[in-house]
C-alpha positions, 0 to 999 in steps of 0.5 A: 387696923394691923395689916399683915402684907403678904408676898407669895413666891414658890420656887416651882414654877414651870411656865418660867423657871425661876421667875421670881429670882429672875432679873427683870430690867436691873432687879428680881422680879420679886424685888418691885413687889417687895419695895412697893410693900416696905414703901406702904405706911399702912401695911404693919408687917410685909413678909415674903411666904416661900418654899424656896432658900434661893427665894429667901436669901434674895427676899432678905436682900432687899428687906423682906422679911422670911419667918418660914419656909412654907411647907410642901404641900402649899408649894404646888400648882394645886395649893390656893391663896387661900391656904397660904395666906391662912398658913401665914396667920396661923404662924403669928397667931401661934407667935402671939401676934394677931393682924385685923386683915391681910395684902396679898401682893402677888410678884407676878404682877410687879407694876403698882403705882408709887402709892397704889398699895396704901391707896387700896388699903384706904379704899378697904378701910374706909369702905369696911367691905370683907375684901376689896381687889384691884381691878381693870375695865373689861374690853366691850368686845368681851362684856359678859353681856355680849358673851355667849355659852354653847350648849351640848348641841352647840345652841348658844345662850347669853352668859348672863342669862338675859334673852335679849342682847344688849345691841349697842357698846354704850348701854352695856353696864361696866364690868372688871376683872381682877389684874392680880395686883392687889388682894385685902381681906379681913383675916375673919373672912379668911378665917371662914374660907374665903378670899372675898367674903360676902361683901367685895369691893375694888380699886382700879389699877392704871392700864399703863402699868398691867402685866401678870407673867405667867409666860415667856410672852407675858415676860416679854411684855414686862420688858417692854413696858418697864422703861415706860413706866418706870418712873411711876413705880 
């Protein structure tokens, strides 16, 4: 299968200005994505889609590949993953170059195990799902059974639908979230506009290794952690 990896980085951002330039322990911060894609054996290309020349010139320091700069209207707050994983795909279409699905690996979710990408692409092939996301337990305390939708006259009802709530932590049925590290998809599905299709599968990340900065608060927790865990990059 020709998997196409995908590093999205714009240069806009407002939470952290600069991010993903920005030195994180004694790289950029888009370098621990970028190494972790190049490492893959499984990924056929890995490029960096960004709007920014800063971004490219420090992408190409460290072996990414930059065949554009992605145009403005895919380089705000507003524009989704969706359009511009489909920008790239239609760029090496054009090209002549076609890929059976896509990695979507975000910078802002720096900390992947040594061998979690190709790990999640085995997971995807052999599953032969339209997507698959890495994912994390959700803490009981927020299980979507035990949480709780307000009315407009402040009545409140199980999120789930249910009338009854499940009383105790054991019985609860497990629940995920996305943590943002890895996304695949079949570039059919992506083709029909969507990033999970109809049929989803997941891989679970490590917990040790979770951040997604976002904010300085997020950054600090980076920081933190990077020592810890550092050898398992």
């Amino acid at each position: 299968m020709k998997i196409l990896g995908i590093i999205p980085a714009r240069g806009g951002s407002k939470g952290i200005p600069g991010k993903n330039i920005r030195m994180l322990g004694e790289k950029p911060l888009i370098a621990y994505t970028i190494q972790q894609a190049l490492h893959s054996s499984m990924l056929t290309k890995v490029i960096v889609s960004t709007d920014a020349i800063e971004i490219k010139k420090m992408a190409m320091q460290f072996g990414a590949d930059v065949p554009f700069l992605r145009p403005q209207e895919l380089a705000s707050d507003a524009a989704s993953s969706l359009s511009v994983v489909a920008h790239a795909i239609d760029f090496f279409e054009s090209q002549g170059e076609y890929f059976d699905a896509i990695c979507l690996l975000q910078p802002t979710s720096p900390f992947r195990e040594s061998g979690f990408v190709d790990a999640a692409i085995a997971a995807f092939v052999s599953r032969k799902t339209d997507a698959l996301v890495s994912v994390l337990p959700v803490p009981h305390e927020y299980n979507p059974h035990w949480i709780f939708e307000s009315d407009e006259d402040g009545l409140l009802s199980i999120a789930t639908g249910e009338t009854e709530i499940i009383k105790r932590r054991q019985d609860l049925p497990k629940a995920f979230f996305r943590d943002g590290s890895v996304y695949l998809t079949k570039t059919a599905t992506i083709k029909n506009g969507s990033l999970y299709g109809t049929t989803l599968s997941s891989i679970e990340s490590n917990p040790d290794c979770y951040v997604n900065i976002d904010t300085m608060e997020d950054w600090r927790k980076a920081e933190t952690i990077l020592p810890t865990i550092i050898n398992r990059l």
